[in-house]
LOSE-490596 format. One record per residue (C-alpha): x, y, z; residue number from 1. Coordinates in nm, 4 decimals. Last residue first. Layout:
<atoms>
+----------+----------+----------+-----+
:        u :        v :        w :   k :
+----------+----------+----------+-----+
:        X :        Y :        Z : NUM :
...
+----------+----------+----------+-----+
</atoms>
This chain:
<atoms>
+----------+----------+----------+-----+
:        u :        v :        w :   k :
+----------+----------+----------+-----+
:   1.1014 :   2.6024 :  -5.2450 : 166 :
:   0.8467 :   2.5445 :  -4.9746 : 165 :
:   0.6783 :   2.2490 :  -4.9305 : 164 :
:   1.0100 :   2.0583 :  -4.8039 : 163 :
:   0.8548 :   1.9594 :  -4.4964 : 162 :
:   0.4993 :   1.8577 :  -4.4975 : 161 :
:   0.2264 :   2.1150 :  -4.3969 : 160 :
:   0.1835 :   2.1025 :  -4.0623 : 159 :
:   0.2874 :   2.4625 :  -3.9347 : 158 :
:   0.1011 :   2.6181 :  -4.2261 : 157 :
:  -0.2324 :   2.4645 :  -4.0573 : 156 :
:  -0.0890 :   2.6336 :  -3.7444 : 155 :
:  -0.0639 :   2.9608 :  -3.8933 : 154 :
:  -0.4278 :   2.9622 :  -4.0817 : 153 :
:  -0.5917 :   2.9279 :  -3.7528 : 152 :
:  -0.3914 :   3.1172 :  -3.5289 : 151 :
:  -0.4861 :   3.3836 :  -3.8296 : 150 :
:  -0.8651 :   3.3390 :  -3.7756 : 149 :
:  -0.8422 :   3.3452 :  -3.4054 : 148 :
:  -0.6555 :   3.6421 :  -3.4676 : 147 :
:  -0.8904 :   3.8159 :  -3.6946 : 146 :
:  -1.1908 :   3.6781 :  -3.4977 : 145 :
:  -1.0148 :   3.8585 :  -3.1774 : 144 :
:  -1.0054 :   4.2129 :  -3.3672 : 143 :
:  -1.3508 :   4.1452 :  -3.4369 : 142 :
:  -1.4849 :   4.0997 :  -3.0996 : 141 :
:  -1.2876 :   4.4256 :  -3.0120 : 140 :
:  -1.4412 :   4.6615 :  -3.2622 : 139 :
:  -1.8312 :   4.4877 :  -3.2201 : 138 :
:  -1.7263 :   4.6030 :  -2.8577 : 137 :
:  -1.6112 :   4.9239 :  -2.9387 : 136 :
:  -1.9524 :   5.0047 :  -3.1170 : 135 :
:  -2.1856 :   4.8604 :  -2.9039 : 134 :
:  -2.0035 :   5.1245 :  -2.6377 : 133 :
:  -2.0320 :   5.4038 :  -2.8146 : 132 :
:  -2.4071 :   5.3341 :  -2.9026 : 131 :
:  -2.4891 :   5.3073 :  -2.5167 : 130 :
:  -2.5815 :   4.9669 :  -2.3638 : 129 :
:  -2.6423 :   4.6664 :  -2.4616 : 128 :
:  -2.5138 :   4.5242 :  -2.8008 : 127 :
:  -2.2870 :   4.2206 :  -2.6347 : 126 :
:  -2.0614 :   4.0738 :  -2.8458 : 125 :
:  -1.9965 :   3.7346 :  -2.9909 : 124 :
:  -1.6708 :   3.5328 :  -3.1432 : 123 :
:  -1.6449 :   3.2994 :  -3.4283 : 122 :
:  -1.3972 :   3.0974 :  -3.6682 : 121 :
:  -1.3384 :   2.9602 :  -3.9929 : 120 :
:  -1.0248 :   2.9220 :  -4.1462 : 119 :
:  -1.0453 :   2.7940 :  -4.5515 : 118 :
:  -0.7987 :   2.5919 :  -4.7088 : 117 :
:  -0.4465 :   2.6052 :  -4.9108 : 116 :
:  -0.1458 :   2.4686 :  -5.0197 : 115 :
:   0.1458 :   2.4870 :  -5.2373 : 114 :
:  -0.0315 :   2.6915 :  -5.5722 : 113 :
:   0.2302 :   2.7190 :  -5.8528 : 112 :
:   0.2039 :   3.0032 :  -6.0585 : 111 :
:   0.5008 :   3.1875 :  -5.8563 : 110 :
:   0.5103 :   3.0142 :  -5.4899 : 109 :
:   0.1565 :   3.0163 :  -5.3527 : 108 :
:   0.0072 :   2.9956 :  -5.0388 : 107 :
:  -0.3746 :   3.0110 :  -5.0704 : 106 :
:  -0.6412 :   3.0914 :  -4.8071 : 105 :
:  -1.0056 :   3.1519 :  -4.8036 : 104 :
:  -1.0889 :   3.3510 :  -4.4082 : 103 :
:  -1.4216 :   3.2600 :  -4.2489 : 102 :
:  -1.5622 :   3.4573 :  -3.9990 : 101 :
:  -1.9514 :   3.4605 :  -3.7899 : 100 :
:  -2.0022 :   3.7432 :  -3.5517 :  99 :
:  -2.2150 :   3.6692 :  -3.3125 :  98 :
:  -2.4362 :   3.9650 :  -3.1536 :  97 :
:  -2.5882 :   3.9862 :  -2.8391 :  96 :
:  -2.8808 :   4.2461 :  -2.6898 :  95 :
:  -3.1280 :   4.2523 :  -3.0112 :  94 :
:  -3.4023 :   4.4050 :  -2.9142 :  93 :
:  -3.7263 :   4.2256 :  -3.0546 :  92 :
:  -3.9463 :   4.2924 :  -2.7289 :  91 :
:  -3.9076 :   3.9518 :  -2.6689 :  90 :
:  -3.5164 :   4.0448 :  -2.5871 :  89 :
:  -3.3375 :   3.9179 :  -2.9046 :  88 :
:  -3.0026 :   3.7282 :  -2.8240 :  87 :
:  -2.7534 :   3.5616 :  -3.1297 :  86 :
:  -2.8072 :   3.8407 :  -3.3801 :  85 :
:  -2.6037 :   3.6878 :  -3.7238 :  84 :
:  -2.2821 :   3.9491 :  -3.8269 :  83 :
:  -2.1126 :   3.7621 :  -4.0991 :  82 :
:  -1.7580 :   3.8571 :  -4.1628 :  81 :
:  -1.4865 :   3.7610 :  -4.5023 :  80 :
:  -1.1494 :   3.7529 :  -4.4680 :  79 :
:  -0.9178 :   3.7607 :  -4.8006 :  78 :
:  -0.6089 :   3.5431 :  -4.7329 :  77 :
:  -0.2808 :   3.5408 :  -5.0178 :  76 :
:  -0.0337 :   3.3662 :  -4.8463 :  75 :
:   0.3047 :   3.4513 :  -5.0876 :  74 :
:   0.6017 :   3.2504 :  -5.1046 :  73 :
:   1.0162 :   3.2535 :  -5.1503 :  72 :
:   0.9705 :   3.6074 :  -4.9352 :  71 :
:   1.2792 :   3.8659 :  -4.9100 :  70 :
:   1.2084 :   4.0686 :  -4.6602 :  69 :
:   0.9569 :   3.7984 :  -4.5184 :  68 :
:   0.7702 :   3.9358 :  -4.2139 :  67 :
:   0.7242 :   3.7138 :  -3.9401 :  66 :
:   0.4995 :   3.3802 :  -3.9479 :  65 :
:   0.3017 :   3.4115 :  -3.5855 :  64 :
:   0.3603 :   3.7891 :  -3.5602 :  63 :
:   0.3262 :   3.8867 :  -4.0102 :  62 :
:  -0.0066 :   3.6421 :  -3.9442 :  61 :
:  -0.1187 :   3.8635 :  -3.6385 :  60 :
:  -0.0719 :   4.1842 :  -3.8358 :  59 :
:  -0.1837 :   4.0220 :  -4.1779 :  58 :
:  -0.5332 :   3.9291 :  -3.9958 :  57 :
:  -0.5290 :   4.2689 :  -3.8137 :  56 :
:  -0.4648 :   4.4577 :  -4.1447 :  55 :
:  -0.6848 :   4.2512 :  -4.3663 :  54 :
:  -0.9755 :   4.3195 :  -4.0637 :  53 :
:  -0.9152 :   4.7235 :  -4.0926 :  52 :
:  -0.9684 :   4.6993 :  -4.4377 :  51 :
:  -0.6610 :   4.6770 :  -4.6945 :  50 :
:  -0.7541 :   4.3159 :  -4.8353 :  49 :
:  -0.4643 :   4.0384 :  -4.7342 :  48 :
:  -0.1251 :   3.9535 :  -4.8861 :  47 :
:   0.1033 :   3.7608 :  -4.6483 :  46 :
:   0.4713 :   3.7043 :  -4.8161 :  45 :
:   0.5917 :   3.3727 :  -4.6250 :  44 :
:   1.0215 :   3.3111 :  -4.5675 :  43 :
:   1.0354 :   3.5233 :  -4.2192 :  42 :
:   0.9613 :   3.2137 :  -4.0586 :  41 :
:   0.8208 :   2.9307 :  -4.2972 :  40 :
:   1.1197 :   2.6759 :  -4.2441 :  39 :
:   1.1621 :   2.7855 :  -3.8808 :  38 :
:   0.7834 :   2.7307 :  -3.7801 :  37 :
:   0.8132 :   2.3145 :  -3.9014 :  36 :
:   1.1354 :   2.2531 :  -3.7256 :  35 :
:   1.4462 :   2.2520 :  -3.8558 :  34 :
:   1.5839 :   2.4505 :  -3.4881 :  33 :
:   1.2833 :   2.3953 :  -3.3142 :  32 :
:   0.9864 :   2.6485 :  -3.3442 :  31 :
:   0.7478 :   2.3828 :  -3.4112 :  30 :
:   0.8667 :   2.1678 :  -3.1229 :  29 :
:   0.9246 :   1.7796 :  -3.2380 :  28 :
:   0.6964 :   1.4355 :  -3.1543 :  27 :
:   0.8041 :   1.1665 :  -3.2568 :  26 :
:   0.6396 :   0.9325 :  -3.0890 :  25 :
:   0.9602 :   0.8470 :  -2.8775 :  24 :
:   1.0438 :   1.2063 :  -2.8285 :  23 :
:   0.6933 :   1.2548 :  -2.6542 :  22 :
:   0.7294 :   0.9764 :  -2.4185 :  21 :
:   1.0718 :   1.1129 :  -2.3514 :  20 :
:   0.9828 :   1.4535 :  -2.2668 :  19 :
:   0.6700 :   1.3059 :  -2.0163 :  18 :
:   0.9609 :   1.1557 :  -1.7950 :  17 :
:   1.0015 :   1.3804 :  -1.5702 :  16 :
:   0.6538 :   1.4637 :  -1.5531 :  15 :
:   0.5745 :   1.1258 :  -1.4572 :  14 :
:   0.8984 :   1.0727 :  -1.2320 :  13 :
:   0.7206 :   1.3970 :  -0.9972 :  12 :
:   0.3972 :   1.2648 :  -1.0330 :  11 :
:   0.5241 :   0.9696 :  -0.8545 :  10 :
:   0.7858 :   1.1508 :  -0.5795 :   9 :
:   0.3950 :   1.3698 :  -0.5147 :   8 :
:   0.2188 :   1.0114 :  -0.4446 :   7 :
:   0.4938 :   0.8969 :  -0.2014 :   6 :
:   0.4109 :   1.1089 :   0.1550 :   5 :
:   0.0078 :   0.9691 :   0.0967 :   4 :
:   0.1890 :   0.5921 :   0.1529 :   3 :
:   0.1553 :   0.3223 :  -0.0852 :   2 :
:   0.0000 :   0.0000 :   0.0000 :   1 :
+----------+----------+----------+-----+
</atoms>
């Protein structure tokens, strides 16, 4: 019967050896040297619409990719934004708003198309309260489906097979 003093000495060799389990399968950081992020970073072109939401989604893409001075690709994303009511009041106020994203990507080198897919996210905002305030919060809620949109779109990049790029 094990004693109440041993359990922590147990989770202790668990974590410890949690790196190897994962070294075994395989597994390798994305941001290792020769790892997935390093082949892409600072090597990917991102071309997006110039709204505000093509400059957050190419702000948080330039972040998670970085920006190529000399790019060997281009990801070419144009983010599109459905605003659906989500709460009506019965007096047919609407107090919450989702707003619905979906982002067509393409990473291209020259003519020749590499990869690409669609991200599709959502996020919600509340509409009570003054006009000013509906307004900054419709603001913020889409500034988070850029980035939830970009995460997206990065970490399918991340698993693309090696070599993909030229």
């Amino acid at each position: 019967m094990s004693s109440p003093d041993r359990e922590p000495d147990r989770g202790r060799r668990l974590l410890l050896l949690a790196p190897l389990a994962l070294a075994a399968c395989g597994f390798a950081p994305a941001y290792a040297p020769d790892g997935p992020g390093t082949a892409l970073r600072d090597r990917v072109a991102v071309a997006t619409p110039d709204t505000p939401d093509g400059y957050r989604l190419r702000a948080r893409l330039e972040d998670r990719l970085g920006r190529a001075p000399t790019p060997v690709a281009t990801l070419t994303v144009t983010p599109e934004v459905e605003r659906d009511s989500a709460a009506v009041t019965p007096a047919g106020a609407i107090t919450r708003y989702n707003l619905l994203g979906r982002a067509p990507w393409r990473l291209t080198a020259g003519p020749a198309t590499l990869a690409e897919g669609e991200a599709t996210a959502f996020t919600g905002y509340s509409a009570t309260g003054p006009l000013v305030a509906g307004r900054a919060a419709e603001s913020d809620a889409r500034e988070r489906l850029m980035i939830l949109l970009a995460d997206e779109i990065a970490t399918r990049l991340l698993l693309l097979p090696p070599g993909t790029l030229p």
